[in-house]
C-alpha positions as a printed Julia matrix, in Angstrom:
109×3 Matrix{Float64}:
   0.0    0.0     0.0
   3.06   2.42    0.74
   4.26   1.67   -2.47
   0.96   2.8    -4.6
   0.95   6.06   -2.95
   4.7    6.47   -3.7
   3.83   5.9    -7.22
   0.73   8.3    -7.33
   3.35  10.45   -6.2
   6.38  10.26   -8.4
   8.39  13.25  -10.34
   6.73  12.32  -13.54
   3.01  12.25  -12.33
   3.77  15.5   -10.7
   5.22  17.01  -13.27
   2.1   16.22  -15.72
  -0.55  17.28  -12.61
   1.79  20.78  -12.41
   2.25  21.32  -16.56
  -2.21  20.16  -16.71
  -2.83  23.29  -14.01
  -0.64  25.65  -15.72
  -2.68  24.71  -19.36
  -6.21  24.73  -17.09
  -5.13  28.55  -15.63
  -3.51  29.47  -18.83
  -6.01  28.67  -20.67
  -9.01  30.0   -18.34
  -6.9   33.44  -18.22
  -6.82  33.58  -21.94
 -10.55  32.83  -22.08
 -11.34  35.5   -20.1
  -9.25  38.03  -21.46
 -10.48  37.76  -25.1
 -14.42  37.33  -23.7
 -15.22  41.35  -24.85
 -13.61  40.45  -28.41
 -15.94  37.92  -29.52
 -18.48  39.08  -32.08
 -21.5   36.97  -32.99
 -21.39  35.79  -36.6
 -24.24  37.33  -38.69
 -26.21  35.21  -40.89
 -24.48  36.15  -44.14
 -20.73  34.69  -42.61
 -22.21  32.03  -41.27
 -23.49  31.26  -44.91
 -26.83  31.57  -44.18
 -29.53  33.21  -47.66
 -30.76  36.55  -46.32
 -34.12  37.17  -46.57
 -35.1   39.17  -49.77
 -35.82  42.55  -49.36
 -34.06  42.72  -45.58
 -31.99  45.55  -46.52
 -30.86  46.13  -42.85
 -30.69  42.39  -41.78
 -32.47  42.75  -38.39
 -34.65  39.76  -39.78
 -37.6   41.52  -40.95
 -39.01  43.16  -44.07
 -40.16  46.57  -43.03
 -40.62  50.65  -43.9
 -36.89  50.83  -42.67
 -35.74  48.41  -45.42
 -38.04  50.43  -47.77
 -36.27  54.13  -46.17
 -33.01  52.21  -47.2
 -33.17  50.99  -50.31
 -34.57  55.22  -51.56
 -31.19  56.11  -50.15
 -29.2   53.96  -51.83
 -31.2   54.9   -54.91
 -30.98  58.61  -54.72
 -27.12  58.19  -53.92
 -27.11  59.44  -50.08
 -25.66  55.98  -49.45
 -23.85  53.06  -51.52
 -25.25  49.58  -51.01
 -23.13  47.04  -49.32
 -22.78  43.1   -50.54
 -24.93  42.31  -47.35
 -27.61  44.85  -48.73
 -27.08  43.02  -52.51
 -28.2   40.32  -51.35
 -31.07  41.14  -49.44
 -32.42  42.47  -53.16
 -36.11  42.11  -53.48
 -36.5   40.86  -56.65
 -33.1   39.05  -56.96
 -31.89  41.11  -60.32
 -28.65  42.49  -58.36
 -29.9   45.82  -58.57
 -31.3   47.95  -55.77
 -34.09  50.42  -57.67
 -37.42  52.33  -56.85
 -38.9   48.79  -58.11
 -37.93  47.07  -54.91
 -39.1   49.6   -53.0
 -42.59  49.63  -54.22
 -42.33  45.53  -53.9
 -41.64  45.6   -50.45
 -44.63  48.44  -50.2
 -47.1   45.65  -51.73
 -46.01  43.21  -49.91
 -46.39  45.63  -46.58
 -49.42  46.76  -47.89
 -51.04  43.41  -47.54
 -50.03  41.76  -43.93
């Protein structure tokens, strides 16, 4: 029996219990530390279809998406990829057209 808790004991199973601690703390330190850089993936990195006509991707079709889409028309802003692909009518162009199809559409719920 004196002999199994020598070997518990020994320089090499102390030496992986003291190296596993440092990687636990080093790690845990680390993880804490970069908590207030994560940012959450939007849908278009993760890969996921936006839907059409969400020009400002808070995941629904609205008068602010409408509001957008005249800006981009009359110039006061420039469409991003994100917004490209929220395009109404899926012709890769953001025009008055898509405005007045989102309009309909809001016109009808």
């Amino acid at each position: 029996m004196y002999k199994n808790i020598h070997s518990i004991f020994s320089q090499r199973n102390l030496q992986v219990f003291a190296l596993s601690a440092f990687a636990i703390a080093g790690s845990f330190s680390l993880g804490i530390q970069s908590a207030g850089e994560v940012r959450p993936i939007s849908l278009i990195e993760a890969g996921s279809i936006q839907i059409a006509g969400d020009i400002d991707g808070n995941g629904e079709v609205d008068l602010r998406d409408v509001i957008s889409i005249l800006e981009i028309v009359q110039g006061y802003s420039v469409a991003t990829p994100e917004q490209m692909r929220a395009d109404p009518n899926r012709d890769g162009k953001l025009t008055v057209d898509d405005a007045i199809r989102i309009l309909s559409q809001l016109s009808l719920r």
